[in-house]
N, C-alpha and C positions, 0 to 999 in steps of 0.2 A: 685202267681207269677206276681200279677201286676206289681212290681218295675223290675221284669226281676232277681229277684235273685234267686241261688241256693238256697236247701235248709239247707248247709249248712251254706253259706255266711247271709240266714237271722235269722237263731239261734244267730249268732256271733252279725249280726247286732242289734235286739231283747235286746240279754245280753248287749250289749254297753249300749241301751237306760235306759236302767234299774240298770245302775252299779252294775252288778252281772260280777264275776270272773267265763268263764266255765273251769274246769276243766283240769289240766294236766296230763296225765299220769306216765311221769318218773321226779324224782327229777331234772333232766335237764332242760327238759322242763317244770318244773317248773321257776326253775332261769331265764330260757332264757325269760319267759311270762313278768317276773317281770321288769327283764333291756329293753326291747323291751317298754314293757308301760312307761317305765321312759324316753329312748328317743322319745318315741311317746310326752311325753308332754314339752321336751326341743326343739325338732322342732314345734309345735305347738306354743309355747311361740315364738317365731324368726318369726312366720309368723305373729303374731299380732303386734309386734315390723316392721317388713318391714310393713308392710298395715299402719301404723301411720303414719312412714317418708313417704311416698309417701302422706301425705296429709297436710305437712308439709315444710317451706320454703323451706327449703335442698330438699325436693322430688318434687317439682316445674319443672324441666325439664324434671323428667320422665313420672310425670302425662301429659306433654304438649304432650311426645313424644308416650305415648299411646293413644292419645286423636286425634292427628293427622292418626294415624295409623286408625281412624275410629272407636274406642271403644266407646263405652260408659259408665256412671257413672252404670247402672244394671250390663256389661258382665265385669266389672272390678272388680265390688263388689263379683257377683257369682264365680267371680274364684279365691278372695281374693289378688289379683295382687298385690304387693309394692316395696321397692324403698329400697336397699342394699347403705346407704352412705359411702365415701368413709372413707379412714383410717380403723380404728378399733373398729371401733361405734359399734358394735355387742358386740363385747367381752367385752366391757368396760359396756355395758347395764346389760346384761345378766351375765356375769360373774362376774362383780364390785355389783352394788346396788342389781341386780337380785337375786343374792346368787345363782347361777348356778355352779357347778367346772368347770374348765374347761376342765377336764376328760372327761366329759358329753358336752362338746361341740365339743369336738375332737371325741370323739365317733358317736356323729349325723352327722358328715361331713359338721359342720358349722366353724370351726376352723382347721386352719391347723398347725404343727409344726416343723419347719426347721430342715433338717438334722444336719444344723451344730451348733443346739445350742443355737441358737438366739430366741429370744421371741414369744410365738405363733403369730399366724394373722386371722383375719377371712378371709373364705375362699372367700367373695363375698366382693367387693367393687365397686360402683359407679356403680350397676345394676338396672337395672327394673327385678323384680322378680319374678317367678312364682312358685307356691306354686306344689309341685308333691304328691298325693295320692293315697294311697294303692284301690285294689278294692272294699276297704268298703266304700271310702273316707278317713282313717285317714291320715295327711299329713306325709309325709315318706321323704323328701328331696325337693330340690329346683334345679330349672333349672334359671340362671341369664341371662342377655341380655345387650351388651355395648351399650350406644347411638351414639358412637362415633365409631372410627377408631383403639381404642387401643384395646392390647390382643385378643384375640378368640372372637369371635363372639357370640359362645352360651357356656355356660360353667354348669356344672351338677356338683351336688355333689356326691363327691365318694364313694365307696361302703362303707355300712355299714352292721350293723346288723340290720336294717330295711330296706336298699335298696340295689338293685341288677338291677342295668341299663337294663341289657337284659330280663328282667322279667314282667319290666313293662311298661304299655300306657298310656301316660298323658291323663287326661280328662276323662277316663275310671269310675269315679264312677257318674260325672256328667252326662254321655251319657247313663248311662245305662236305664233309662226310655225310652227315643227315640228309642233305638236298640231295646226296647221290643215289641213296638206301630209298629214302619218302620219293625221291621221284618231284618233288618240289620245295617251290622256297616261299615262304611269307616276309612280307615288309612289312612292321611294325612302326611305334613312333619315334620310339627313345633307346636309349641305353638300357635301362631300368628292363625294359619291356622283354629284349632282347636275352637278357641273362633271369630273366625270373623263369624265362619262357625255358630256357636251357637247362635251367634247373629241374624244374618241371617232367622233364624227360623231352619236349620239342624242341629241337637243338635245333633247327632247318629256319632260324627267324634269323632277320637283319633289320637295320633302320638307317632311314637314309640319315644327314648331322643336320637334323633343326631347317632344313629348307625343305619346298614340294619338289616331289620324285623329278629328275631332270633325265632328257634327253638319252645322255650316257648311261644313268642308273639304269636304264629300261633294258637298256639294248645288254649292260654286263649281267643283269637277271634272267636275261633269254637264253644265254650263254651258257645256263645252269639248268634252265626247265623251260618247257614251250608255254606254260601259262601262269605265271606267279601269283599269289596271292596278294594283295592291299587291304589290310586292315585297318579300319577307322573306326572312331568314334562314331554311335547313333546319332550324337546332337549336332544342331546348325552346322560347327564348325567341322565338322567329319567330313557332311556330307560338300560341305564347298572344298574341302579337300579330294572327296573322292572327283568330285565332279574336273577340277584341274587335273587329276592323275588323268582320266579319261580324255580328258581335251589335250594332252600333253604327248598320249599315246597313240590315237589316230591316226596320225602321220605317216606311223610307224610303222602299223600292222603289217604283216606278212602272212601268209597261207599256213596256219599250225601257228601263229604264234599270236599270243593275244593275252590279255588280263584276266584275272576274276577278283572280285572284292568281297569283304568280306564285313560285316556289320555288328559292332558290340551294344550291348544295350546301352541306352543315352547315360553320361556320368562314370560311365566306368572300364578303366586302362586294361590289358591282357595281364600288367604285372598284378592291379586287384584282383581280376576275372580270378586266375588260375589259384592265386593265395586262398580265397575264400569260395573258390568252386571249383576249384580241381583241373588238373592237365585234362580231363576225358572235355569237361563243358567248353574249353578250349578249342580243344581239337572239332568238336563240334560243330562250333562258330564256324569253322576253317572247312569243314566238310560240307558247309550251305552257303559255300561262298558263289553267288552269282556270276554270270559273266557281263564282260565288258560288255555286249548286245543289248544286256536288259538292263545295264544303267543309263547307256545312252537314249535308251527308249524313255526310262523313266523321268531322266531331268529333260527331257522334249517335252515332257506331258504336264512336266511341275508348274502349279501356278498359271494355269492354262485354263479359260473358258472356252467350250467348244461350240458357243449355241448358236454361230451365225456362220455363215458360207465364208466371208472375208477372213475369222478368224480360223476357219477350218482350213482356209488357204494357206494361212499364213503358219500356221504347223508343216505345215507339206514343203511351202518354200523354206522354213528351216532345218527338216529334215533332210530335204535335199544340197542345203548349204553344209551343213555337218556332214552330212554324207560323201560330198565333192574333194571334202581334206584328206583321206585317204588314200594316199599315193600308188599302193599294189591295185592293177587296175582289175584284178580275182576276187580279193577279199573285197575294194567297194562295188564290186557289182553284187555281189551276194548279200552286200549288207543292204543294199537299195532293194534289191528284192526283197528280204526279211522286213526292213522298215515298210515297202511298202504292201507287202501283207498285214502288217500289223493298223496300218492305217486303214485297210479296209475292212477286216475285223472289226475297229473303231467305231467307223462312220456308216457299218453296217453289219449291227447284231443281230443273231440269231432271232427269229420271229420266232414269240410264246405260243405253245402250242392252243390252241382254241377249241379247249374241250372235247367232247366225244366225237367232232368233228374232223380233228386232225387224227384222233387215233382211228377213225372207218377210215379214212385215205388211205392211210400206212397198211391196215390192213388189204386195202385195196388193191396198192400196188404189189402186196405180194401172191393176189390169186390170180394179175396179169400171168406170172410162171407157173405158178402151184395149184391153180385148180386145175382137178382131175377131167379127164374127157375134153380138153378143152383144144380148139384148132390152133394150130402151131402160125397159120399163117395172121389171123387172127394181132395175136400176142408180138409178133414182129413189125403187125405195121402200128402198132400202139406206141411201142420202142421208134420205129421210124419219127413219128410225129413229133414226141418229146424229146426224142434228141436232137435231131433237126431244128428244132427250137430254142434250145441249148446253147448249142453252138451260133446260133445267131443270135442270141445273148448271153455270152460268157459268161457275167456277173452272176447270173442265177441258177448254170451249173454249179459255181462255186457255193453259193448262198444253199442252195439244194440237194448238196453233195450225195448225203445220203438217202436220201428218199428215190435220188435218180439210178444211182447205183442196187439199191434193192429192187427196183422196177426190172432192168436189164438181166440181172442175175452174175454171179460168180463166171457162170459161161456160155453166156448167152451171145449173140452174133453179135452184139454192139459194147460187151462190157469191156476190152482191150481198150477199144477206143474210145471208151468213158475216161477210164483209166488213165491214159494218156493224156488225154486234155483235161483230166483234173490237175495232172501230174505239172505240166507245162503251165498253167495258168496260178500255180501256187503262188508264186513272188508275186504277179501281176495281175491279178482280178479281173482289172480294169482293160486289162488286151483288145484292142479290134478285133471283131471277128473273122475280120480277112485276113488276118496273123495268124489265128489259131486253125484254122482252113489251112491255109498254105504249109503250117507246119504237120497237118496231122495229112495232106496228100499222099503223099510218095506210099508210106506205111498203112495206109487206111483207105486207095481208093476205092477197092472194092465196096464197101461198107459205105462211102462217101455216095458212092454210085445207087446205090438203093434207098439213098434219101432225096437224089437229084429233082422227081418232083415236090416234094414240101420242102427243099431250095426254092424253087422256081415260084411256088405260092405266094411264099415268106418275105420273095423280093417285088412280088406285086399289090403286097398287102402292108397297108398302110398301122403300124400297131402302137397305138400311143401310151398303153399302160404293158408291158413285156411283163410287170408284175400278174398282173390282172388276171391276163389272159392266159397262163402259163397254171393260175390257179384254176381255172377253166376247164382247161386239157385236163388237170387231173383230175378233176371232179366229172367230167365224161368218161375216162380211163376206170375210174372208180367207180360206176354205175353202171357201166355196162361190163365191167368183172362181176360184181354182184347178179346180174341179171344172169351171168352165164351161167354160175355157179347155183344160184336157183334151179335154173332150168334141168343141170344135171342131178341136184338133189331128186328134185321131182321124176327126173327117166328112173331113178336109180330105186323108187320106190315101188313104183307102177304094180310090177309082176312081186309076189309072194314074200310079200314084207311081212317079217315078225310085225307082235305086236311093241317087242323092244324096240327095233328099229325102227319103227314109226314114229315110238316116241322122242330117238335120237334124230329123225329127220325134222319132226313137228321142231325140236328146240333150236335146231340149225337154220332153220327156216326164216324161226321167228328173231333169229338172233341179225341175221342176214339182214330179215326187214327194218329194225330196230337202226339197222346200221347204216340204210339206203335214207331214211327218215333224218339221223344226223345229218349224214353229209350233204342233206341239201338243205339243213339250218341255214 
């Protein structure tokens, strides 16, 4: 798999090199192998005929105007580039001296033929041309380009029985070495985008032809990397592009496979970026490319007032409706859990600390474990209360993560089962407490068993603010640690204290009291 191919694509590749026919199975796909190769080599011929006029007086303005655009004679050659003159230069080539029918030019989607009658036409005139290749590479259609102001801007040929617009990625048999080596592939906009980027040195880019990412494209990107890149534009229309790639891929997701996207500044193409800043600020872009996760969270959020209950509902039913499209039923339970931790992050930020108040708590809870001389039994049923409390409302373990877990300790009898039930209520904040109960049983009764009565309190005790009262507990928890931690200062001076040490007790003392005076601000 050096080249990055399947093992099918390299049997097929293999037979090409060797002109060996593999195999059809029904007389159908027999015919179909037979007329397929025959327009394979009527678009191949058309791309040798464009690659000549572009080197040619008539293709004089579009070599100037590829050349302007920052190409060079190697990324013009490797991607076979040429020059659609105008009139009917094709058909008169190809179809007069060439001996081609023009059956077979109508069929490859190089000739067109009026409804009403009138004389066929080729379908490209006065383009700069770019050749389109199946994933083996063989050329399958052409995407054209005006230098000027007339007609469409980019124009594809129409479908045939070798192309199918929504199916394929330009540049895709060029890239595939790079995707193999980088380990991933980038989707770009254009043609242009594709070969500047190539030139560049990032060879691992493709672009879908002028439509948004479909279906198939997704699934033959996965086929090459578990997470591909989408690069857009910053402005409006980027982001309603990124936002359909997204909606388009949902569907889709599988366990390891997923998007990331990726953001250029507003105004400006990867073929500007890299011209006037370089492959490195490129690659850059590509290196802080977000995931699928946090775009969908982000356009949930866009245009959103959050300042009333109905509207904050109405986030959560859309979350969950976006969230429902998700077919792997692995990846949307994960993703419901992540959404809805981030919902509750939202709808409940961190509370500011309140001055030298909250820093004598903090303090506090750490001489529940760390003052010296202190009774062991003590320091466990302080931990019983607060956790037992806890766990009968979920929410404010979550909201108090830390200050609960410095209380218990690293390895203190209840910090597993802190642990745990942080661990488990991650996705889901909002959990019953008889959920998280029941799941932390079997592994934790022991420990569940030594809070059995401040269970039994908690379910006879009517408690209307859990906030409140939870600051309460600690604010008891926090005073009467202080008070212990006095008391041992004071034994610890009694008998044949320096007069240094006196004066390090006096300052500890006074610091202690300084601290008892905060926390009951």
């Amino acid at each position: 798999r050096a080249s990055g191919l399947s093992f099918v694509e390299a049997v097929e590749k293999l037979a090409a090199e060797a002109n060996l026919e593999i195999p059809q199975s029904t007389p159908a796909e027999r015919e179909l192998a037979k007329r397929q190769a025959s327009l394979h080599e009527v678009v191949e011929t058309a791309a040798v005929f464009f690659e000549r006029q572009l080197r040619l007086p008539a293709g004089r303005e579009a070599l100037d105007y590829l050349r302007r655009r920052g190409l060079d004679d190697n990324a013009i050659t490797r991607y076979r580039l040429g020059y659609a003159p105008a009139g009917n230069a094709l058909k008169a080539a190809l179809g007069g001296q060439g001996g081609i029918p023009i059956e077979s030019l109508v069929a490859a989607g190089l000739v067109g033929t009026p409804d009403d009658g009138r004389a066929p036409y080729d379908t490209f005139r006065d383009r700069v041309m770019f050749p389109i290749g199946d994933h083996r590479g063989r050329l399958i259609a052409f995407g054209g380009r005006v230098m000027g102001d007339k007609g469409p801007k980019y124009l594809n040929s129409p479908d045939t029985p070798l192309f199918q617009k929504g199916e394929v990625l330009y540049g895709l048999a060029q890239a595939r070495a790079a995707v193999y080596e980088k380990g991933t592939i980038v989707v770009v906009e254009g043609y242009m985008d594709v070969i500047a980027l190539a030139q560049a040195g990032l060879a691992n880019a493709v672009a879908p032809l002028g439509t948004a990412l479909t279906e198939s494209q997704i699934e033959a990107l996965w086929r090459l990397a578990p997470e591909p890149i989408l690069c857009f534009d910053g402005d409006a229309a980027g982001q309603r592009a990124a936002r359909r790639a997204a909606e388009r891929a949902l569907p889709l997701l599988k366990a390891g496979l997923s998007l990331r996207f990726a953001v250029l500044p507003p105004g400006c193409d990867p073929d500007e970026l890299v011209r006037t800043q370089g492959a490195r600020a490129m690659a850059d872009i590509f290196d802080g490319a977000e995931s699928l996760f946090e775009v969908v969270w982000r356009h949930a959020l866009d245009g959103r007032s959050l300042d009333t209950p109905e509207r904050r509902a109405a986030l959560t039913q859309d979350i969950e409706t976006t969230v429902s499209r998700i077919a792997d039923t692995t990846v949307q339970y994960h993703y419901r859990r992540f959404l809805r931790d981030r919902l509750w992050q939202l709808f409940n930020p961190p509370r500011q600390p309140r001055g030298s108040r909250q820093a004598g708590r903090s303090a506090a809870v750490a001489l529940v474990n760390l003052r010296p001389g202190a009774k062991r039994l003590e320091d466990e049923y302080a931990q019983r209360v607060i956790v037992a409390f806890v766990l009968k409302y979920p929410g404010l373990l979550v909201q108090h993560v830390e200050e609960i877990t410095a209380m218990v300790g690293g390895t203190g009898p209840f910090a597993r089962l802190v642990e745990s039930a942080t661990e488990f209520l991650s996705g889901e904040p909002e959990m019953p407490s008889e959920i998280l109960l029941a799941h932390l049983n079997t592994p934790f009764a022991p420990e569940l068993g030594q809070m059995q009565s401040q269970f039994e309190a908690l379910a006879l005790k009517r408690v209307p603010d859990p906030e409140a009262e939870f600051q309460e507990i600690m604010d008891k928890i926090h005073a009467q640690a202080i008070s212990l931690e006095l008391k041992s200062l004071h034994r610890s001076m009694v008998n044949n204290a320096t007069e240094e040490e006196m004066r390090s007790y006096l300052a500890q003392r006074n610091a202690l009291v300084r601290e008892t005076k905060d926390g009951g601000e």
